[in-house]
C-alpha positions in Angstrom: 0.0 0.0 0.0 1.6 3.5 -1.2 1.1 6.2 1.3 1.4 9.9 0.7 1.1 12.8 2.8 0.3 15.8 1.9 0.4 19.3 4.2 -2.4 21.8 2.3 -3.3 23.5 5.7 -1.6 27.1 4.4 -4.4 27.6 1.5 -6.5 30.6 2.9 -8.7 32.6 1.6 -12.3 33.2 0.2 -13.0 29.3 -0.3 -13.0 27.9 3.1 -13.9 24.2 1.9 -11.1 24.3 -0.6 -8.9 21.6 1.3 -12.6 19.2 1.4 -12.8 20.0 -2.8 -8.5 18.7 -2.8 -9.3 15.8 -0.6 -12.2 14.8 -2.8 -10.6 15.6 -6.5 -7.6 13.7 -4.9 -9.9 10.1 -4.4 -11.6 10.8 -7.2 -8.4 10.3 -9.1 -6.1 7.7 -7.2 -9.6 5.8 -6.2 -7.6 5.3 -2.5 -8.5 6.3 0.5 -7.7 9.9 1.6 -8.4 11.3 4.9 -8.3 14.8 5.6 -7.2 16.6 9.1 -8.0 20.6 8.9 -5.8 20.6 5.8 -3.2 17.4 6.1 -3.8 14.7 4.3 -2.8 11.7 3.8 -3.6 9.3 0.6 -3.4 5.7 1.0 -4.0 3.6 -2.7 -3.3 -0.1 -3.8 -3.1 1.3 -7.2 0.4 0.9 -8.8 0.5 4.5 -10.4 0.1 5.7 -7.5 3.5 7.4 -6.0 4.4 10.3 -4.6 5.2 12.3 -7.8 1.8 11.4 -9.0 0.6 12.6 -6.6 2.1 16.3 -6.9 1.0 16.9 -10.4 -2.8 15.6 -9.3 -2.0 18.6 -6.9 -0.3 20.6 -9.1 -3.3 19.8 -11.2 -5.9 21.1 -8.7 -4.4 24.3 -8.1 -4.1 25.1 -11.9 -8.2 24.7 -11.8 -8.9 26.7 -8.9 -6.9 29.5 -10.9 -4.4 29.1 -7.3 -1.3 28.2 -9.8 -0.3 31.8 -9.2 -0.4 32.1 -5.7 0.3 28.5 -4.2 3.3 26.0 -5.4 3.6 22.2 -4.2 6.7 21.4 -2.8 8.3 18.4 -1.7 8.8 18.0 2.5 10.0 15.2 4.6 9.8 11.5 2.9 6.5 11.0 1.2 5.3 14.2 2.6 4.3 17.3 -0.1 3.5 20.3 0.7 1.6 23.6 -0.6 3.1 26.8 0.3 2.3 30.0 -0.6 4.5 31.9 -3.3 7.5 33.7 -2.1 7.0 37.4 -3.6 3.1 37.0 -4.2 1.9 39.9 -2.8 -2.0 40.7 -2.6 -3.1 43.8 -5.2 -3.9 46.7 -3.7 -6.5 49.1 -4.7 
């Protein structure tokens, strides 16, 4: 059984349910189990194709659909761990 953890607990910001909408776009696509802890994750599968680098464009993925690309990046953390953090120099527009 591969198991991946994922951190996503740094999103913020109008969608409040957007770590629920990751957690259920990720089962959706590895069709594993993925239980989610106010933002950490962590995916369990008995699929083959499911790794860890799958895993971070299914994220990478995700954020490019909630228009989030710009502002978020997923980068790797301790073993099977990934993380989204927000983008250094990203700073909000002001009016």
């Amino acid at each position: 059984m591969v198991e991946v953890k994922v951190d996503a607990s740094k999103i913020k910001g109008e969608e409040k349910d957007v770590t629920t909408q990751l957690a259920a776009f990720l089962k959706e696509k590895t069709g594993g189990e993925v239980s989610n802890d106010n933002g950490k994750m962590v995916v369990k599968s008995e699929a083959l194709g499911v790794k860890k680098k799958y895993v971070k464009v299914l994220l990478n993925k995700f954020l490019h659909h909630k228009d989030l690309k710009g502002s978020y990046r997923v980068v790797a953390g301790e073993e099977d761990t990934l993380m989204i953090n927000e983008r250094k120099g990203v700073d909000e527009e002001e009016d």
